[in-house]
C-alpha positions in Angstrom: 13.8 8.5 -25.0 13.0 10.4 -21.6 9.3 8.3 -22.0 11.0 4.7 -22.6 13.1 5.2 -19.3 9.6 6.3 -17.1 8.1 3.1 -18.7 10.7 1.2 -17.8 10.9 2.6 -14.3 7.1 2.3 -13.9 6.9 -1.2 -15.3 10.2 -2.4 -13.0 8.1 -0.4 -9.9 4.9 -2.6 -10.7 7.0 -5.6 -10.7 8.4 -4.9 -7.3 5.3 -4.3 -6.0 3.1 -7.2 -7.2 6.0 -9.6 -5.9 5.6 -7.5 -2.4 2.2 -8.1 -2.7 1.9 -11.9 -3.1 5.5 -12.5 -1.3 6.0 -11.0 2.2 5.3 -13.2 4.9 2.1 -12.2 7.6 4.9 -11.6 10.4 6.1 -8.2 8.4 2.4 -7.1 9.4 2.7 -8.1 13.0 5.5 -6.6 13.5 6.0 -2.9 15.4 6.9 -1.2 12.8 3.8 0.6 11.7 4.4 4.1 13.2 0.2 4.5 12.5 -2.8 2.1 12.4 -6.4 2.3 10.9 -9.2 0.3 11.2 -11.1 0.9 8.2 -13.0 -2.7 8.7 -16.6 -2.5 7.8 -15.8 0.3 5.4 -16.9 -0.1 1.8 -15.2 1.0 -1.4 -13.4 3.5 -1.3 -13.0 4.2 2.0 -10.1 2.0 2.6 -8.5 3.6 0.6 -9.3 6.9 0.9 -8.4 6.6 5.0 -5.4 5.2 3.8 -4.5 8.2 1.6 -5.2 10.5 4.5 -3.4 8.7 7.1 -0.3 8.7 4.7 -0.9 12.3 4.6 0.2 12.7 8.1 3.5 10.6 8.0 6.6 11.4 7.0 8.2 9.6 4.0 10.2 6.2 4.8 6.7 5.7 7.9 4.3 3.4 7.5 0.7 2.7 8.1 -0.9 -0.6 8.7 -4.5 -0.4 8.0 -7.3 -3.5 8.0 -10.3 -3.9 5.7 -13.0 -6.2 5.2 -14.1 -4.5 1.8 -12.8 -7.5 -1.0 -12.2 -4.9 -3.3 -9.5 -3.1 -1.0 -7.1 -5.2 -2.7 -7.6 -4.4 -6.5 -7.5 -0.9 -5.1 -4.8 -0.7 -3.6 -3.2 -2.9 -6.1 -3.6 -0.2 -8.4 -2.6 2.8 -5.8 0.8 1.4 -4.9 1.6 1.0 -9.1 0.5 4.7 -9.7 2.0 6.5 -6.2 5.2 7.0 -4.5 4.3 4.5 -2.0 5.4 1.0 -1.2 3.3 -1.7 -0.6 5.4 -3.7 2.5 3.4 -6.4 3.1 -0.3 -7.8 2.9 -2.1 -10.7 4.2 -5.6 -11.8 4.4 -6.5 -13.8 6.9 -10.8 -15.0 7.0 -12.9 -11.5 5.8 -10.0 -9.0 6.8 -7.2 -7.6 4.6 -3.8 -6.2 6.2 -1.8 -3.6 4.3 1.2 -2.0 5.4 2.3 1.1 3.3 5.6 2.5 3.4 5.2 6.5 2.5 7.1 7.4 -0.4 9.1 10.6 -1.0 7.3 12.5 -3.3 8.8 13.7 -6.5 7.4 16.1 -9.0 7.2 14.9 -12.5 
């Protein structure tokens, strides 16, 4: 029973977080609320990602990080991170060649 209700939570999470993802409007991302930035433009897979795990790293949990990429594949990554971590994909736009993510840190939990 304890499975069902972590498949339920993880498949109601994945919902939440694709309709963040296609949803949010570009003037979440512009917007001072990022309390860091990274430009990981230029950066090929998985770079983007990876700065984005260690800038996360540094922030407490409820911050977020706003980080640019030009690597297309930035956003079936972090498509993918945002279902399998703690962390909350606010908003994302792309706008020509460059990607904008901004990352809310989760509060980490122990399973």
């Amino acid at each position: 029973m304890q499975r069902v209700h972590k498949l339920r939570d993880i498949i109601r999470a994945s919902i939440d977080q694709r309709e963040a993802f296609q949803n949010n409007p570009v003037s979440d991302l512009n917007s001072p609320t990022a309390n860091l930035e990274i430009d990981a433009r230029g950066l090929a897979c998985p770079m983007p990602l990876l700065k984005a795990k260690q800038g996360l790293s540094r922030l407490d949990a409820g911050q977020r990080l706003r980080l640019l990429a030009t690597d297309p594949g930035s956003e079936r990554d972090f498509k993918t991170f945002v279902k399998l971590s703690e962390h909350t994909l606010i908003a994302f736009n792309k706008q020509d060649d460059v990607f904008e993510y901004l990352l809310e840190k989760g509060e980490y939990t122990s399973q």
